[in-house]
Structure formats: structure tokens, C-alpha cells
N, C-alpha and C positions, 0 to 999 in steps of 0.2 A: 359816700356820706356815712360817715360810723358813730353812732348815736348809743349813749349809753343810760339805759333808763333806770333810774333809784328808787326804791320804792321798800316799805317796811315789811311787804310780807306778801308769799307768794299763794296762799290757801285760798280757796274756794268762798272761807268765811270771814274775809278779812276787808268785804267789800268790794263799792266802784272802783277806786285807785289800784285796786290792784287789780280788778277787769281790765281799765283803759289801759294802765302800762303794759301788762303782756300780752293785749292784744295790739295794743299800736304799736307793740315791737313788731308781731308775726305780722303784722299788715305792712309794714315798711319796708321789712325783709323781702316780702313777697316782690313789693315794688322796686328791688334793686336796692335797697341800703342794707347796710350793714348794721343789726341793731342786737344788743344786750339788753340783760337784763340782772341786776344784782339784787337780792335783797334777802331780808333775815328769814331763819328758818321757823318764824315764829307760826303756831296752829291758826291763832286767835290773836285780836286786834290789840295791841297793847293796851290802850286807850278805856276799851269798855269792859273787859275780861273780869268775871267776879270768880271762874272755875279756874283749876290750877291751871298756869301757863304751861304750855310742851312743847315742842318740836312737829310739823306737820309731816302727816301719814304723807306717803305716796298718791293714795288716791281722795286725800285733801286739795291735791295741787290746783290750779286754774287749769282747765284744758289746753288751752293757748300754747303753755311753756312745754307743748311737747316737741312742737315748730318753732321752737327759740331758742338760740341760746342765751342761757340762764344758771346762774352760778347763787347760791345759796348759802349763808355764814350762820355760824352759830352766833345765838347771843349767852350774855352772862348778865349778871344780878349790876344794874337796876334792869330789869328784863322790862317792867312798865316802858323806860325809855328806848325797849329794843337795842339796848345798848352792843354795838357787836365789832370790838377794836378788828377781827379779822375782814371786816367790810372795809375798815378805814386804811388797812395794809393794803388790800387790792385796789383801793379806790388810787393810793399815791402810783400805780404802778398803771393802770387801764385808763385815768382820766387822760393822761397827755398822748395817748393815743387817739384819743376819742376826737370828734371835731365837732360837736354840742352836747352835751348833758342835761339830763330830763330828770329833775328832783321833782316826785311827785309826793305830794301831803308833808303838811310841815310838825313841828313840835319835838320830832322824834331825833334819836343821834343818827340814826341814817343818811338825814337830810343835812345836818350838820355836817358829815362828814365829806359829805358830797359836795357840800359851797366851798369847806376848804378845802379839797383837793384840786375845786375847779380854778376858783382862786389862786390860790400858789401856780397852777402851770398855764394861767389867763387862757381856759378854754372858755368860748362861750354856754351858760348855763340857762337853761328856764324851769321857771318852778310852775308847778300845778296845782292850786290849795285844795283841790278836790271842796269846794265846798267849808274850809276848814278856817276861812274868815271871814264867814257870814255875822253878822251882827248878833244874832241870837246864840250862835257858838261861840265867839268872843266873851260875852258875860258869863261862863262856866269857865274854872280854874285860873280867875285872872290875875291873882298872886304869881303862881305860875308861869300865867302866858306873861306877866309884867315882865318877869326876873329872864325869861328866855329871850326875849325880845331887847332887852339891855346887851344882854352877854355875846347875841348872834343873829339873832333874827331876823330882825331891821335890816342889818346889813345885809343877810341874805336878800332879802327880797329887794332892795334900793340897788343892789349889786347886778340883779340878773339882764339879760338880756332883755326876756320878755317874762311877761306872766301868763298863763293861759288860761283864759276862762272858757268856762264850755257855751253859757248862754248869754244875752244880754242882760239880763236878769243880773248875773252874779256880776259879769261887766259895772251896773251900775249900783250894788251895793257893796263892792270894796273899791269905789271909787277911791277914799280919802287914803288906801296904804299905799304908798308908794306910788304918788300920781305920777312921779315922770317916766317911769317905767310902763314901756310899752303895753298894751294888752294884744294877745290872738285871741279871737274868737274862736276854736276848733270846737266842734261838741264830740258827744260821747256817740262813739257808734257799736253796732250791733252786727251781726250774720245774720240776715233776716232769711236765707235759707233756714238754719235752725229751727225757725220756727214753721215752716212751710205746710209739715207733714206734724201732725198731734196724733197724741193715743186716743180715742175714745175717751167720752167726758165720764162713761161709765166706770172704767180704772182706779180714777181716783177715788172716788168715791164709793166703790166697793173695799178698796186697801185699806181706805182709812176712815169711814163714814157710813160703814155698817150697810154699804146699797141704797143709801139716804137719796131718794130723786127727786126733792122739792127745791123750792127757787135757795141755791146760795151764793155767797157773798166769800170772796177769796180774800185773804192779806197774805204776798207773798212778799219778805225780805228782813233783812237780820231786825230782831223785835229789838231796837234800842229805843231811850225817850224821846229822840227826835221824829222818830216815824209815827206819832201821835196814836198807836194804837188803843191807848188810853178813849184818846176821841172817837176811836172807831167804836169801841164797845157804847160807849154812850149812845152813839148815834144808832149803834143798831138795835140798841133797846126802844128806841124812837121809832124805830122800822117794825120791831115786831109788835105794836100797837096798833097798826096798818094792817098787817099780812104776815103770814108764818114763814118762816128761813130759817136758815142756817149758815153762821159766819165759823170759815175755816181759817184760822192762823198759822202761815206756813214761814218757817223761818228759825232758823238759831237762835238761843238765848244767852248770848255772851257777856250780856250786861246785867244777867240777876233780874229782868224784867217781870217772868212771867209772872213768880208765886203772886205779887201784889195788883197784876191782871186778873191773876185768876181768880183773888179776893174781892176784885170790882166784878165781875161777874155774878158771884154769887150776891154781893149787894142791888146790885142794878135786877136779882131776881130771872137774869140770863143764861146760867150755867149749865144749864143740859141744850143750850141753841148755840153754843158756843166750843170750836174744838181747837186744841193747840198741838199742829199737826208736828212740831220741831223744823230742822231743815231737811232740802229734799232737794238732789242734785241729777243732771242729766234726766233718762226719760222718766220720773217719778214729777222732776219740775214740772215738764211740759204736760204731762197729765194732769195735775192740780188746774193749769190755767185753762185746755180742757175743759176741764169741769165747773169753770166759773161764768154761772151767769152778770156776775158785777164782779169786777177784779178794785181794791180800793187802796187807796192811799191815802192818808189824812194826816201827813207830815207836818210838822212846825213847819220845818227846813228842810229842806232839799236842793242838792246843789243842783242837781242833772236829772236824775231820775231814770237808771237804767234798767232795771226792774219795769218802770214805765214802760219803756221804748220793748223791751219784751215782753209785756203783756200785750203793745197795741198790733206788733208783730205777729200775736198770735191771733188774732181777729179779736179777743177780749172786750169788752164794752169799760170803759174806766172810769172812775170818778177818783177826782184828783182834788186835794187842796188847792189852793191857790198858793201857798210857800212852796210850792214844786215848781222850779226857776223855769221847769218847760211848760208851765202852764198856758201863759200867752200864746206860745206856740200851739200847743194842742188847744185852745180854743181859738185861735183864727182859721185851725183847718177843721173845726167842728170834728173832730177825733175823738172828741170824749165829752164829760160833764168837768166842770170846773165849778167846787163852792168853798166855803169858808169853813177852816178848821174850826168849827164849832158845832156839836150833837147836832142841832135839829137843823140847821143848814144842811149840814151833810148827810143828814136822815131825807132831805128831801130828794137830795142828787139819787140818791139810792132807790131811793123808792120809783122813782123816774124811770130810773134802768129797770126795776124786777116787773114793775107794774106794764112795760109796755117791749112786747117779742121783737115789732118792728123796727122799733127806735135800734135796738140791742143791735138786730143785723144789719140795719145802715150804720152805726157806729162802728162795728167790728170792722164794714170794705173797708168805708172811712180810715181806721187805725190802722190797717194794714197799708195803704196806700201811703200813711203820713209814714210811717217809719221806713218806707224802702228809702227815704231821703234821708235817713241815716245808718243806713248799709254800710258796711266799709270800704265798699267798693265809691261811694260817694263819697267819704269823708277824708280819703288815703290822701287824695293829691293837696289836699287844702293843711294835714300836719306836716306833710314834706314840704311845702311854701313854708311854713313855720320855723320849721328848722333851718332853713334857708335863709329865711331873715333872720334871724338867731346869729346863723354863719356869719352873715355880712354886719349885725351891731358889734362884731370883737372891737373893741377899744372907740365904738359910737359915742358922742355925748349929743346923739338927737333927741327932739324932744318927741311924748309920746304919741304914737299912731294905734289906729288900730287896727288890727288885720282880721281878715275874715267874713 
């Protein structure tokens, strides 16, 4: 099986989409397929980037792509749209070798170039929206998504084999695009070894917190507007009305978010309880989480939540929105706290966690038990079913199922 995975960008900071593709290449490969990986050489996300765009370091890469192969193209100006004609030369020459192609996240010319390639040599193809047709992202740049969606889009997505969704969640809010087209349920998986063995909670908070060893509060992942960190500072000035802490922001600012974070801090009268640690990769990650007695997420939107799945990995006690698509699932396995992206809702979840030790380390077995059911040792044989049925809809006009 020779599987060819597309995707905009292969850095460290450039997101889940490009976690799941180059790790469910090197997962596939493992299990006997033959899997690629193309994508641009872009540092940072086209999409949210306010600093200059470049080219990624060497050790920006995903870890993943060191067990894959993986082929990487320049791009050129409109660079927003990752634009990279030398991906769309290799795509005419590697798709009709391929025997399903995996276009992961959509809007971009990558993705474009990959339906027609697949197109023109009728490979079967599945697209991935990583979260990227949730209802609340549809209403940003919809001039845009109008005009792409005339030109290509639509087709894209009416065209593929399947679509794949990670949870039921997202399953049932892009129900309306493209109903006849199949959905897979695959979710997003993890190495839960990785997280097995932690640094000392001391670490981090010597590095970067001055030896600070009172109750705090973690946000680790790229600080864009969807990850409602905005809400989290709200809520934890709700918090420090309660009880003393300290909330660590750990994560990239690709989006120009912070300055006007850090402006809400100082008005919310929270700036000296409040750190923005940037991002922080390999053992510095796993230190942070470590160090976190509330690990938080208070997302608009969230398609999957992988940042999630490795925090509950690491025994972490979580508090989660409810717009994090895994939420149902982590509140049917009592894994974590689940409340409403809103301050003092989510000031209570918090408070829940800091105020009681036990709850913290029943929560933690808890979270570490619910995530080895998404190990990839778990998840491997349910994407190769996928591709599989992928293989067997070339020139299908069944109507849609759902796998998974």
C-alpha cells in the first residue's frame, strides 16, 4: 500500500495537521505501507503568521520526519497561500504511483494541487480538514473561503473518496458539506511512551519561574484566537480571588496574539501572576506539563485536541472547554473537568482542580489510562482500514457510511 501524505508544512509550529500526517506516515510505514510525505518548506503556519515568513530550521522539523520519507518544496510569493509550483511538478509525477492520497487541511495551494493531481491520474484521495470546517472557522475570511470554494474546493471535497474526521463531534458539525461523501472516524493519536518518564516538576519552574512552588495553572500550545486564551486570563483572575497562583503560557505566537494578552493582564490587574513562557519543544515540553498542577484549555474550537491527549498522557489533571470535540469523550471517562468557555464557569473547573490534591491524582491514573486508547499502537490498524476503503471507493458511487 503506497500512500502519499500532503500537508502545508512540516515544522514543529505549524500544528496538529502536521503532527497527524507525519506521524501516521511513520506509523503506517512501521506497519508495512509504504508512506510519504510532501510538503512546503514553510517555518510558520501560513494562515496565522504576523512575523516575517522563512524557510524551517532543521531542528523546527516534526520529530516524526526522521522515520519518513519526506521531501520538502520551496514556496514563493503568494507565500500566505504556501504557494509552491515545485510541489505541483512532483505531485504530477508521485500521485499515479501512489495508491491513495491523504490531503490534509484545506484552503491552501498544496491541497489544490494534490486533488488535481489525484484527479487527472483517478487515484483515490481523502481529505483531512483538521478542524478547518468547523462552523466558527467558516465565518472568518468568508469572502475568501466563498471565492475558493467556487474555483476548487467543493469539488474537492464532493470528489474524494472519504473525509476523515477525528471525532464524532466534528462528524456531526460538518455534517451539511459534502453529505454523500463518506466519513472515517480515525482520531488523532499519540506515543504515550513519550510521555511515560517526566523531568521533575521542579525544572520548569526553576527555568522559567524563578523556583516559583505555589499552586499553577499551565496553557501549553500555539497562543492563536481560537485557543481562547483570552478566556483563560479572565477566568484566572476569577481564580486569584479564591487562592494565590500562577498561570504559565507556554506556546508560540504566530498570530501577533500576545502584546494584546498581555494588555488584558495588566487590565484584569493579573500581570505579575501571569508568564508567557513562548514555545518549548522536546524535554523543556515535558517539563512544563511536569510542572502543572491544572493543565487548561479553554478553546472556542478545537478540532481533536492533541496537546490534550499529551497532557492527559502525562498524568496532568485537565480542564477543558466543552468546544474541544474530545470533550464528551474525556467526560465519559471522567479523565478531566469539562466546563464552558466562559471566565467564571471555567474559574470554577480550575479552582476544583487547585483546591483539591486527591481529585488531581485520581484525575491524572484516570488521564493516563484514557490516552493509551489513543497510542498508535491502537489507532495504526483502524487508518490502514481507511486507506483501504479509500482503495476500494476508486470510481464508487455508494452512498455515505461511516467507518470507524
Amino acid at each position: 500500500m503506497r500512500i502519499l501524505n500532503v500537508v502545508v508544512g512540516a515544522s514543529v509550529r505549524t500544528g496538529g495537521a502536521t503532527a497527524f500526517a507525519c506521524e501516521a506516515a511513520m506509523a503506517t510505514s512501521r506497519a508495512g505501507g509504504d508512506a510519504r510525505v510532501f510538503a512546503t518548506d514553510l517555518a510558520l503556519a501560513p494562515w496565522g503568521w504576523i512575523q516575517r515568513q522563512r524557510s524551517v530550521r532543521s531542528d523546527e522539523l516534526h520529530p516524526s520526519l526522521a522515520h519518513v520519507d519526506a521531501e520538502l518544496f520551496p514556496t514563493r510569493f503568494p507565500r500566505r497561500l504556501a504557494y509552491t509550483p515545485a510541489m505541483a511538478r512532483a505531485l504530477r509525477t508521485e500521485v499515479p504511483a501512489s495508491d491513495v492520497v491523504h490531503i490534509h487541511n484545506l484552503w491552501q495551494y498544496p491541497q489544490y494541487a494534490a486533488f488535481r493531481a489525484a484527479r487527472e491520474a483517478q487515484v483515490p484521495y481523502i481529505v483531512s480538514p483538521h478542524g478547518s470546517l468547523d462552523p466558527y472557522l467558516r465565518r472568518r475570511g468568508r469572502l475568501r473561503k466563498a471565492v475558493t470554494s467556487a474555483l476548487w474546493h467543493r469539488a474537492m471535497l464532493e470528489g474524494a473518496a472519504l473525509i476523515h474526521v477525528t471525532t464524532g463531534a466534528e462528524m456531526r458539525l460538518i455534517a451539511d458539506i459534502a453529505p454523500e461523501v463518506p466519513r472515517a472516524i480515525v482520531p488523532c493519536a499519540i506515543n504515550t511512551a513519550d510521555f511515560g518518564s517526566l523531568p521533575g516538576p521542579e525544572e520548569f519552574r526553576e527555568r522559567h519561574l524563578a523556583g516559583y512552588s505555589g499552586p499553577l495553572v499551565v496553557f501549553l500550545g500555539r497562543v492563536t484566537e481560537k485557543k481562547g486564551v483570552d478566556v483563560l486570563l479572565r477566568s484566572f483572575a476569577h481564580v486569584l480571588e479564591r487562592q494565590p497562583a500562577r498561570l504559565a503560557v507556554v506556546g508560540p505566537d504566530d498570530g501577533g496574539q500576545r502584546p494584546g494578552l498581555e494588555r488584558l493582564t495588566e487590565r484584569l490587574g493579573i500581570g505579575s501572576r501571569v508568564d508567557f513562557v513562548g514555545g518549548l519543544y522536546g524535554r523543556d515540553r515535558l517539563a512544563a506539563l511536569s510542572a502543572a498542577d491544572a493543565w487548561a484549555l479553554s478553546s472556542h474550537t478545537e478540532n481533536f485536541g492533541i496537546a490534550v491527549m499529551e497532557a492527559l498522557a502525562a498524568g496532568c489533571p485537565v480542564a477543558i472547554s466543552r468546544e474541544v470535540n474530545l470533550a464528551e469523550e474525556v467526560a465519559e471517562a471522567n479523565a478531566g473537568l469539562v466546563a464552558d468557555a466562559e471566565p467564571r464557569a471555567f474559574a470554577a473547573g480550575l479552582l476544583k482542580l487547585l483546591g483539591d490534591p486527591e481529585r488531581r491524582r485520581t484525575l491524572g491514573r484516570a488521564g493516563r489510562e484514557f490516552a493509551a486508547r489513543y497510542d498508535w499502537s491502537e489507532v495504526t490498524p483502524r487508518l490502514l482500514d481507511m486507506y483501504r476503503m479509500a482503495m476500494g471507493r476508486k470510481g464508487s458511487a455508494s452512498p455515505a457510511v461511516q467507518v470507524g
